[in-house]
C-alpha positions as CSV (number, residue, x, y, z in Angstrom):
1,X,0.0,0.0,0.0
2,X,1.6,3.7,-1.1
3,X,1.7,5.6,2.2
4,X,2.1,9.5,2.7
5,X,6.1,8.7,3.7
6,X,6.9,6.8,0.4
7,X,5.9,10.0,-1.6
8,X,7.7,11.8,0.6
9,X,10.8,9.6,0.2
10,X,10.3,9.8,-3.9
11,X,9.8,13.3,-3.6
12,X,12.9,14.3,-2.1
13,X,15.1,11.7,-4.1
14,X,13.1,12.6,-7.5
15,X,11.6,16.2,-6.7
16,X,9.3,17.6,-9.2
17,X,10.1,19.9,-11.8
18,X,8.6,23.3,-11.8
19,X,5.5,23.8,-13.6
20,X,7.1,26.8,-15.1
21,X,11.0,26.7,-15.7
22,X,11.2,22.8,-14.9
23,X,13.9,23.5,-12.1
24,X,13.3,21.0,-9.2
25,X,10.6,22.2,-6.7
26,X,8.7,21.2,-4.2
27,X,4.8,19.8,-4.2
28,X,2.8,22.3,-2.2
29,X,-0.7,22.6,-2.1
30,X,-0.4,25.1,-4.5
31,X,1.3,23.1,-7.0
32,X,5.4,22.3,-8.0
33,X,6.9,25.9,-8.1
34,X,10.5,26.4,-7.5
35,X,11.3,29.0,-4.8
36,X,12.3,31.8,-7.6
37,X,9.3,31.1,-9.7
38,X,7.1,31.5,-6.8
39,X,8.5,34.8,-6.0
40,X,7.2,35.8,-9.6
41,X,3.8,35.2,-8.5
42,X,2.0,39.1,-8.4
43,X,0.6,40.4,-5.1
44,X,-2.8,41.2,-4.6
45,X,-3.7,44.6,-5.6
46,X,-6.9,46.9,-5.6
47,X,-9.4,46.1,-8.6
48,X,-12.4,48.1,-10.0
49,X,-15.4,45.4,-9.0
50,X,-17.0,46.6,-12.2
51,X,-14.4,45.6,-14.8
52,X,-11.4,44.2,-12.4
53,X,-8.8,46.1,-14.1
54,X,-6.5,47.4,-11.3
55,X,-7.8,50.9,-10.0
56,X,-5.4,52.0,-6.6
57,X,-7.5,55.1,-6.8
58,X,-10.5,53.7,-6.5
59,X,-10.6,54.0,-2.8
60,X,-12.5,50.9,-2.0
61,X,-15.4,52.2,-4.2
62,X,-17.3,50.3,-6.2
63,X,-15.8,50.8,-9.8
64,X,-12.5,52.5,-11.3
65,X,-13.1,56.1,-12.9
66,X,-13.6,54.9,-16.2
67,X,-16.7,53.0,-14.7
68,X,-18.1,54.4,-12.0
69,X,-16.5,58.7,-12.3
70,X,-18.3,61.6,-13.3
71,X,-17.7,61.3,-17.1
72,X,-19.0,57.0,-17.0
73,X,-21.4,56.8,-19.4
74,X,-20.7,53.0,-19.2
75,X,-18.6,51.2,-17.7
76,X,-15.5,49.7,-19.3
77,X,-16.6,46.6,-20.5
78,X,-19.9,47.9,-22.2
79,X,-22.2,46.4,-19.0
80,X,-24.9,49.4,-19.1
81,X,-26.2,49.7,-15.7
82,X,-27.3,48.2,-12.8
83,X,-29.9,46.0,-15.1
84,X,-26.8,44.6,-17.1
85,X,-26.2,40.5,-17.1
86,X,-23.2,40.5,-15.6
87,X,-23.3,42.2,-12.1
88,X,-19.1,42.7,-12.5
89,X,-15.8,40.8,-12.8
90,X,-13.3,39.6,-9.9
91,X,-9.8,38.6,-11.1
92,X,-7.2,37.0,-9.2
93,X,-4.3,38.5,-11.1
94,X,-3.3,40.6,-14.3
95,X,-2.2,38.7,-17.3
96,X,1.2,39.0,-17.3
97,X,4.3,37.8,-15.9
98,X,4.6,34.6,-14.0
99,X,0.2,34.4,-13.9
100,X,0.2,34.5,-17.7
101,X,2.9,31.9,-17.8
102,X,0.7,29.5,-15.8
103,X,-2.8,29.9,-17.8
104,X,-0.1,29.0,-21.1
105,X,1.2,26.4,-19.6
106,X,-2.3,24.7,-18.3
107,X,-4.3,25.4,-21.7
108,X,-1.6,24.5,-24.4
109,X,1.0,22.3,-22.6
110,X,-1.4,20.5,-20.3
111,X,0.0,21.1,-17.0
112,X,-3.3,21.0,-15.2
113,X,-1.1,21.6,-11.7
114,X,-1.4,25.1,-12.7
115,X,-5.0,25.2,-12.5
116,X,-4.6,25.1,-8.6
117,X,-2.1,28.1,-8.1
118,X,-4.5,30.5,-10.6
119,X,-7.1,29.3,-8.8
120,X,-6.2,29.7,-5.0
121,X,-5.2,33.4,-6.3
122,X,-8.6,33.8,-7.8
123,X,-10.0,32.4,-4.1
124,X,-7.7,34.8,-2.4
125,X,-9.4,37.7,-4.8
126,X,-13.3,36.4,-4.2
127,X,-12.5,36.1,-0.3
128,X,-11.2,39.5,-0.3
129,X,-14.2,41.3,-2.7
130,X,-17.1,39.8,0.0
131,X,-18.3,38.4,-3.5
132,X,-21.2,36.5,-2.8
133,X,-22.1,33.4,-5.1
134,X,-23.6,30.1,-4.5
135,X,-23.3,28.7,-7.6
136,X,-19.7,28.2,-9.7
137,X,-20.4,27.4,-13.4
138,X,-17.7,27.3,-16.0
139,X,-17.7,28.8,-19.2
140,X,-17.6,25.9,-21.3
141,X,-15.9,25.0,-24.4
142,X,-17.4,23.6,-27.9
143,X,-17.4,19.7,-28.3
144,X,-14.6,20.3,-30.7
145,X,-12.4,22.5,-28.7
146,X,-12.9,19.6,-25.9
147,X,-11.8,16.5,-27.8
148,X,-9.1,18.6,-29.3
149,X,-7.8,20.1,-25.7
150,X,-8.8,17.0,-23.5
151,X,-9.9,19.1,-21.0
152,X,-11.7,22.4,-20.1
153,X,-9.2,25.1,-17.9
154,X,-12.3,26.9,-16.9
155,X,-13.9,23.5,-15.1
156,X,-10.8,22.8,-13.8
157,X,-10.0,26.2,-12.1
158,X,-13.9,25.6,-11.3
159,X,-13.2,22.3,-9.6
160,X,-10.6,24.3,-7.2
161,X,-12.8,26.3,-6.6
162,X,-15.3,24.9,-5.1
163,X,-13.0,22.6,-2.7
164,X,-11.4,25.9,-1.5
165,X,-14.6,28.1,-1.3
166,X,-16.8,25.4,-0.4
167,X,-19.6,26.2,-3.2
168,X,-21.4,23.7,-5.7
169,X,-19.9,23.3,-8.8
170,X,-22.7,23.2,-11.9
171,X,-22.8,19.8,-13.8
172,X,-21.5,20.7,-17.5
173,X,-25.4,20.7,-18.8
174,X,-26.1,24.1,-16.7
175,X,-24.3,26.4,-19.5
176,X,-23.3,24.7,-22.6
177,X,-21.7,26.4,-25.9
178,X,-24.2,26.1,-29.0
179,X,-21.5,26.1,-31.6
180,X,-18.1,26.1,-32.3
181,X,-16.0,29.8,-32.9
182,X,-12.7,30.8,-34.1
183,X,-10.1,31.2,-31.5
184,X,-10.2,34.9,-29.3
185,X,-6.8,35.1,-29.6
186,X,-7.1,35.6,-32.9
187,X,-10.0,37.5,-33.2
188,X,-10.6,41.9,-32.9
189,X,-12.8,42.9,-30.0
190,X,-15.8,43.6,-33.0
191,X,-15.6,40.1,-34.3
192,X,-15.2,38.8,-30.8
193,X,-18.7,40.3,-30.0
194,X,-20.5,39.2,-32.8
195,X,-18.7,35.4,-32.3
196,X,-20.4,35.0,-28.9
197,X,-23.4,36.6,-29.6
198,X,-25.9,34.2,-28.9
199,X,-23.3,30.9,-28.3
200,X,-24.6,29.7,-25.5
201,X,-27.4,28.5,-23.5
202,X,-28.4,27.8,-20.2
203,X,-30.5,25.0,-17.8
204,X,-33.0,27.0,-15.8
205,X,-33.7,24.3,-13.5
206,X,-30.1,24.1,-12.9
207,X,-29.5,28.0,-12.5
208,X,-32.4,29.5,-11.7
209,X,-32.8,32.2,-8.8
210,X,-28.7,31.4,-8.3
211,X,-26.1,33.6,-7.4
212,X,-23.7,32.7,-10.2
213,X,-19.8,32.9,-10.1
214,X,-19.0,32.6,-14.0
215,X,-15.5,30.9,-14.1
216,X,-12.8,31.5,-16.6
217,X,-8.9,31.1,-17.2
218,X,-8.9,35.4,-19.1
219,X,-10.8,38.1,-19.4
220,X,-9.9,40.4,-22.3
221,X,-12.7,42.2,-24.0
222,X,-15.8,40.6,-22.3
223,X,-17.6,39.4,-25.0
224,X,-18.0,35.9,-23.8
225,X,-18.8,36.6,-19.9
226,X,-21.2,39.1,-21.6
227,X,-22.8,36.6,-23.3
228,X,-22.2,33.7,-21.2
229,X,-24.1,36.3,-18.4
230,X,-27.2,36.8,-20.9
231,X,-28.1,32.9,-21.6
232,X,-27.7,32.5,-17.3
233,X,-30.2,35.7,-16.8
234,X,-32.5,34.6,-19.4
235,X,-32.8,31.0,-17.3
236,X,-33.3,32.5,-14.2
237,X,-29.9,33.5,-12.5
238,X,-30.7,36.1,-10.3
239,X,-26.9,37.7,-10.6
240,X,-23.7,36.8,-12.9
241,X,-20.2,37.4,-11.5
242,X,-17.1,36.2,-13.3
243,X,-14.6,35.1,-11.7
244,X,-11.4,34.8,-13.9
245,X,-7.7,33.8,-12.9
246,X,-6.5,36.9,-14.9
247,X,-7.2,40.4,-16.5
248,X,-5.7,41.5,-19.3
249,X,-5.7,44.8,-18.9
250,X,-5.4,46.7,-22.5
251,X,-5.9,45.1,-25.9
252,X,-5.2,41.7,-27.1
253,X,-3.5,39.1,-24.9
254,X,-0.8,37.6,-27.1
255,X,-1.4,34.7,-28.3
256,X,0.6,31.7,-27.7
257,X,2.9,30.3,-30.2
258,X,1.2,26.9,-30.4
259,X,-2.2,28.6,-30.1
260,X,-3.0,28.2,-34.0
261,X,-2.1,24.8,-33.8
262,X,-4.0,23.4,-30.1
């Protein structure tokens, strides 16, 4: 029978290699990080609860000045009032650096150990908003994307989630993607809007009247929580949050070099 000392004993004879620069490391709960890698990891820092971009003047307020100051006509990712879908966006880090290293390393090389240091950054983020939420739901993928990836990042940073929040995770069936859509790496923020419009649909009798947390791996333009946040309202969710490992705060994340061929 493996015990808890045998791993221990491979461990320190065969440590694992960094999730990031493959130096040996040691297994934490966060995941196999090497001491100089880990420093990389950003701090926490002061976010807008409108569109999660990082806003240190904001004060504690409830949005940055380009959402919530006297010149907001909207806010900056299009929401449109206090009737919009989605009530606002939490992230746990911006995309860069060390974060955006992990979210490349889960999604194109596989390393699904990441999943649990974004998402214990993204708890970190939630505990310290007061977001409230009683229902994680990922933002799923097309069938294609699936059998081509193996896997879903957003389910898996959901699946983290809930163990460290203690929230129900939706089955997949409570917000599925209608049809399949170019890469958003690859797409301008126009086409990206009028890509999601309408992908998606939701299970009221799985979301209805719930306080949803919308999970994803980025957040660039919006234009999927957007529309992920309309098919939940329209079943029934009484409020849409998303919850994403990382912000990227201006323009187009860059894409990664394999992305064209994942």
């Amino acid at each position: 029978m493996w015990r808890p000392w045998a791993s221990g004993l491979v461990d320190a004879v065969y440590p694992p290699a960094c999730l990031l620069c493959g130096a040996p490391a040691w297994d934490d709960p966060l995941g196999p990080l090497c001491p100089a890698c880990a420093r990389r990891l950003p701090a926490p820092v002061a976010r807008c609860r409108r569109c999660a971009r990082p806003a240190p003047a904001a004060g504690g307020g409830p949005g940055c000045a380009r959402c919530s100051g006297p010149l907001a006509l909207r806010d900056a990712l299009g929401l449109g009032g206090p009737r919009a879908a989605l009530a606002g966006v939490v992230a746990g880090a911006d995309y860069a650096g060390a974060a955006r290293e992990l979210v490349l390393v889960l999604k194109f090389a596989g390393r699904r150990g990441a999943a649990r240091v974004l998402a214990e950054g993204l708890a970190e983020a939630l505990r310290a908003a007061g977001t409230p939420g009683d229902l994680l739901v990922p933002v799923p993928l097309s069938a294609r994307r699936q059998r081509e990836r193996g896997f879903n990042q957003a389910r898996l940073l959901a699946e983290r989630l809930a163990v460290r929040l203690g929230l129900p995770l939706a089955p997949p069936r409570a917000l599925q993607k209608r049809r399949h859509t170019p890469r958003q790496s690859a797409l301008s923020p126009g086409r990206r809007r009028r890509a999601a419009r309408g992908g998606w649909r939701a299970d009221p009798a799985r979301v209805a009247g719930r306080c949803v947390l919308l999970v994803d791996d980025v957040l660039t333009s919006g234009a999927t929580a957007r529309a992920c946040a309309r098919a939940l309202r329209r079943a029934g969710a009484a409020a849409v949050v998303a919850a994403v490992a990382c912000r990227a705060a201006y323009g187009r994340p860059a894409p990664h070099p394999a992305a064209g061929r994942v």
